[in-house]
C-alpha positions as CSV (number, residue, x, y, z in Angstrom):
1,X,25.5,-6.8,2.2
2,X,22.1,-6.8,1.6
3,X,20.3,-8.4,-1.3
4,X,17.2,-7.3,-3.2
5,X,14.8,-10.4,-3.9
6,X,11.7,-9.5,-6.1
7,X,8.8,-11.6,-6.3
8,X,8.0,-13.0,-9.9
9,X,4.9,-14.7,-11.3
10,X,5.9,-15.8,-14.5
11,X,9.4,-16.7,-16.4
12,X,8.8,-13.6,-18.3
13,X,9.1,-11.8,-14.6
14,X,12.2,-13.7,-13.5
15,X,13.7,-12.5,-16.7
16,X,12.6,-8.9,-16.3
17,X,13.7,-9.0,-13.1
18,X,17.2,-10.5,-13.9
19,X,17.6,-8.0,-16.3
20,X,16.9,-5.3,-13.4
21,X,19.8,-7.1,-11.4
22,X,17.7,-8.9,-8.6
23,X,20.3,-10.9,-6.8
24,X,16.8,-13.5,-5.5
25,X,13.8,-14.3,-7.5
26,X,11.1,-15.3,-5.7
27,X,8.1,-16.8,-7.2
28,X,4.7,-16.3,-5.9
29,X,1.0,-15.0,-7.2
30,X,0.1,-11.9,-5.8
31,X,-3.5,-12.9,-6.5
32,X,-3.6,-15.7,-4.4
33,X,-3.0,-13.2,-0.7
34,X,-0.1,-11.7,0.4
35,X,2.5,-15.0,0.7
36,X,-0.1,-16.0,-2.3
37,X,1.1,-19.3,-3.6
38,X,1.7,-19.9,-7.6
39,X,1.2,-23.0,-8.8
40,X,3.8,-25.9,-9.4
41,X,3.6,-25.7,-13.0
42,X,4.9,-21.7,-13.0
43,X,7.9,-23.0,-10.3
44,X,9.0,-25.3,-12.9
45,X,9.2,-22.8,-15.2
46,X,10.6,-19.9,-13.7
47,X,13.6,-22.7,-12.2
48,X,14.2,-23.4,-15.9
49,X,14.6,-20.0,-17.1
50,X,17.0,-18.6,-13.5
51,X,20.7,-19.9,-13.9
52,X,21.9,-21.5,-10.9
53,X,23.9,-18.5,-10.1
54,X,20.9,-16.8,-8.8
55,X,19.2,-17.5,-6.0
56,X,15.3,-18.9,-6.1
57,X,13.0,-18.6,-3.6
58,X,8.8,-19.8,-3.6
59,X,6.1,-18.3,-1.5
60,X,4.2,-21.4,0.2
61,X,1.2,-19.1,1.4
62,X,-0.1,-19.6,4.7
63,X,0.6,-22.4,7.2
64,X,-3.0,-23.4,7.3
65,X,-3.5,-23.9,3.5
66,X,-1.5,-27.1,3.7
67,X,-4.1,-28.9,6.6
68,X,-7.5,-29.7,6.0
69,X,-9.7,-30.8,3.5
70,X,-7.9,-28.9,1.0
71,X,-4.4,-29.9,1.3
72,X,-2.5,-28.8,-1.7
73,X,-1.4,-32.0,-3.9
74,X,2.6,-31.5,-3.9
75,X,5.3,-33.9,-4.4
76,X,7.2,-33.9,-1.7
77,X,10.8,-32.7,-3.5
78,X,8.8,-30.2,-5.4
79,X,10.7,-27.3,-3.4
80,X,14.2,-29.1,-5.1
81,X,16.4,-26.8,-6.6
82,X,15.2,-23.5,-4.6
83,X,17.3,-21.7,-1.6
84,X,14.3,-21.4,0.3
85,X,10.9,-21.2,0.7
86,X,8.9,-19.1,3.1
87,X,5.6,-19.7,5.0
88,X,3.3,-17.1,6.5
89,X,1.4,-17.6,10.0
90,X,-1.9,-15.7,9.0
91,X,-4.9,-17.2,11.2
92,X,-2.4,-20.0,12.8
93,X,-4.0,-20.8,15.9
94,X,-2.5,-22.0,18.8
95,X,-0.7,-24.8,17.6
96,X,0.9,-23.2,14.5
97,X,4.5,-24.5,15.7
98,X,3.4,-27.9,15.6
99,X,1.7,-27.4,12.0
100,X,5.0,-25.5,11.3
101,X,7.5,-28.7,11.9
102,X,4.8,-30.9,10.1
103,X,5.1,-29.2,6.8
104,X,8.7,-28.6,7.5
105,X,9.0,-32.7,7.4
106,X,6.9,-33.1,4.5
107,X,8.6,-30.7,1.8
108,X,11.9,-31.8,2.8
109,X,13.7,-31.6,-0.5
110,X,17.1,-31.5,0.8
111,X,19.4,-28.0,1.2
112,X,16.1,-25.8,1.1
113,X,15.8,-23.2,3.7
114,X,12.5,-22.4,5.6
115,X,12.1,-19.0,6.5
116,X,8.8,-17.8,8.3
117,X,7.2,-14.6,7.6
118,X,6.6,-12.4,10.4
119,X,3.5,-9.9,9.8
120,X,4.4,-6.6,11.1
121,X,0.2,-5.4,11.4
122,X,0.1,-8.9,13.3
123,X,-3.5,-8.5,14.7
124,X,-5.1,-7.8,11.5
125,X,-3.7,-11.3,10.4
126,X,-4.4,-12.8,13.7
127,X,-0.6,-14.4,13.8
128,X,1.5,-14.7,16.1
129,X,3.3,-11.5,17.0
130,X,6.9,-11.3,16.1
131,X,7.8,-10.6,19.5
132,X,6.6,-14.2,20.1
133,X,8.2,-15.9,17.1
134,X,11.6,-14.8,18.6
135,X,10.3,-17.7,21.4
136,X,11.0,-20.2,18.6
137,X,13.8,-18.8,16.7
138,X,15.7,-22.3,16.7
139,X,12.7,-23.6,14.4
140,X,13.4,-21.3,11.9
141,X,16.3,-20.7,9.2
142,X,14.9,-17.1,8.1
143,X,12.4,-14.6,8.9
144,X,11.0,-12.3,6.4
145,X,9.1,-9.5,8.1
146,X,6.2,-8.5,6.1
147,X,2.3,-7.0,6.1
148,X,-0.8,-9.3,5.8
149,X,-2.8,-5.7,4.3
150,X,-1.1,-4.7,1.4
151,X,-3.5,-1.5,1.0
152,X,-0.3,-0.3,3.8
153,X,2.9,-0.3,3.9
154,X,4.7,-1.4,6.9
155,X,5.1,0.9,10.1
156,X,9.1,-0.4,10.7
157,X,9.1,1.6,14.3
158,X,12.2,1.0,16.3
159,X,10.5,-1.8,18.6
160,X,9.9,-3.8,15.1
161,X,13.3,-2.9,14.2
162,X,14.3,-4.1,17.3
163,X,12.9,-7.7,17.2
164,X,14.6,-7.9,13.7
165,X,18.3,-6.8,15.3
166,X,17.5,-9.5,18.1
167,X,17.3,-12.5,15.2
168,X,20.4,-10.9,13.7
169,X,22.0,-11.6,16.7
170,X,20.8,-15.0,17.2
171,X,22.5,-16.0,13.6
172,X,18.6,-16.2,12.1
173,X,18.6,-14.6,8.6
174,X,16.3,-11.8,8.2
175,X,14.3,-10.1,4.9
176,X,12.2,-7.5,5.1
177,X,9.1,-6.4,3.0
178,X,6.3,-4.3,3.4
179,X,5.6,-1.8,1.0
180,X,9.6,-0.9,0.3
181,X,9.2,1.8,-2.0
182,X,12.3,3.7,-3.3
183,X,11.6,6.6,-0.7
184,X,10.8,3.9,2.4
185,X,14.0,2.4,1.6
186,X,15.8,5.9,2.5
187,X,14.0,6.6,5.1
188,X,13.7,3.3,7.2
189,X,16.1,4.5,10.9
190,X,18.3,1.0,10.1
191,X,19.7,-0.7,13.5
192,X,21.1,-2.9,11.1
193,X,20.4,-3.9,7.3
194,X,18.8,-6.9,7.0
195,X,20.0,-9.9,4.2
196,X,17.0,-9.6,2.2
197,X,15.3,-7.0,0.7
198,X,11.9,-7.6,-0.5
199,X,10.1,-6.4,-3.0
200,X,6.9,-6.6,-5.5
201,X,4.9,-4.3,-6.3
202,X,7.6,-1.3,-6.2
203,X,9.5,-3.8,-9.0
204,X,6.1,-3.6,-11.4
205,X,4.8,-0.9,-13.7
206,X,3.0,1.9,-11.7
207,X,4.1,0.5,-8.7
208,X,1.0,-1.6,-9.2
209,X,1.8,-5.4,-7.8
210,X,-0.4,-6.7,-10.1
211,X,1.0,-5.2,-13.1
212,X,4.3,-6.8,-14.9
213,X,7.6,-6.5,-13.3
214,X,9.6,-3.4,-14.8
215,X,13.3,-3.8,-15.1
216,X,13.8,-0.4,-14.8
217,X,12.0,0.2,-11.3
218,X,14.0,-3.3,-10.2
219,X,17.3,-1.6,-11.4
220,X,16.3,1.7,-9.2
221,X,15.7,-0.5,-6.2
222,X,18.9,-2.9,-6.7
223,X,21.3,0.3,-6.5
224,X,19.7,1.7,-3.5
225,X,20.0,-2.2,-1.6
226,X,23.7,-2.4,-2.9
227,X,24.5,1.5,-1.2
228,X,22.7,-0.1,2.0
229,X,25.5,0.1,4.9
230,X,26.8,-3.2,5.6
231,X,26.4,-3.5,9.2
């Protein structure tokens, strides 16, 4: 069955959001980009206010943020006491997988999964298609599918769908994002559900993801995720 993760930037979020019934809070700043990092200081927080029931999750932005001159300053077990964390591929380069096992080996705060996010309008980000991420599926413990331009939704077409069904088959766990509206979420042709749903800013006032998160709208999209068909 699928699950509906909504993306928080503040403990008051998490708590609208749990209030809403999101089984997955995610925490990340929607003003920092699309897999927009939040800052250590609002993880803490947001851990201390989720019980341990629930499932955390914390965007890490993109892959090259964490090389080069301005190399966030993280502990290395600051990632401790989340499910899993997710990294995004915008502007990789060619050697994005090494980069990708190097940041893998420095978080490594033990039982956190790494899932990579797979941008559905690809070119625009200039990342690696997700065709071409199914090449190193063994690298990866998730893959959120998702869009670098979040003036658009997602175009899930059945070839998109198709990569996703192929890393359901290899055991990888798969969320998808993307502008999942209550109306996409009807309409998307499912081969087969993914885990995760994903969601921001059709979880805030307006449908705005820069306004607050609205329990309300959460509750709305956690109904619809739990009438999802299983398989």
């Amino acid at each position: 069955m699928a699950r509906l993760l909504v993306s928080v930037r503040s403990a008051e979020e998490a708590r609208s959001a749990l209030a809403g019934g999101a089984s997955i809070i995610d925490v990340k700043e929607p003003a920092n980009g699309p897999m927009g990092r939040a800052s250590i200081a609002t993880w803490a927080e947001v851990r201390r206010v989720v019980p341990a029931s629930v499932a955390l999750s914390a965007a890490l932005g993109e892959l090259n943020e964490w090389f080069g001159d301005a190399t966030p300053d993280v502990a290395p077990d600051a990632p401790r006491g989340f499910s899993f964390v997710k990294a995004a591929l915008a502007g990789a380069g060619p050697n994005w997988i090494e980069r990708w096992r190097a940041l893998r080996g420095r978080l490594g705060a033990p039982g956190v999964r790494w899932f990579v996010v797979a941008y559905a309008d690809w070119r625009a980000a200039e990342a690696p298609s997700p065709e071409t991420l199914l090449d190193f599926a063994d690298e990866f413990d998730g893959v959120l599918f998702d869009t670098w331009d979040k003036s658009r939704p997602a175009a899930w077409t059945r070839e998109l769908l198709g990569v996703v069904s192929e890393f359901q088959g290899r055991g990888v766990s798969t969320a998808m994002a993307g502008g999942l509206a209550e109306e996409r979420l009807r309409e998307i042709p499912w081969i087969r559900p993914p885990d995760v749903v994903a969601v921001r800013g059709a979880a805030c006032e307006g449908g705005d993801r820069r306004r607050a998160v609205d329990p309300a709208r959460v509750a709305e999209l956690a109904a619809i995720v739990r009438g999802l068909p299983a398989d």
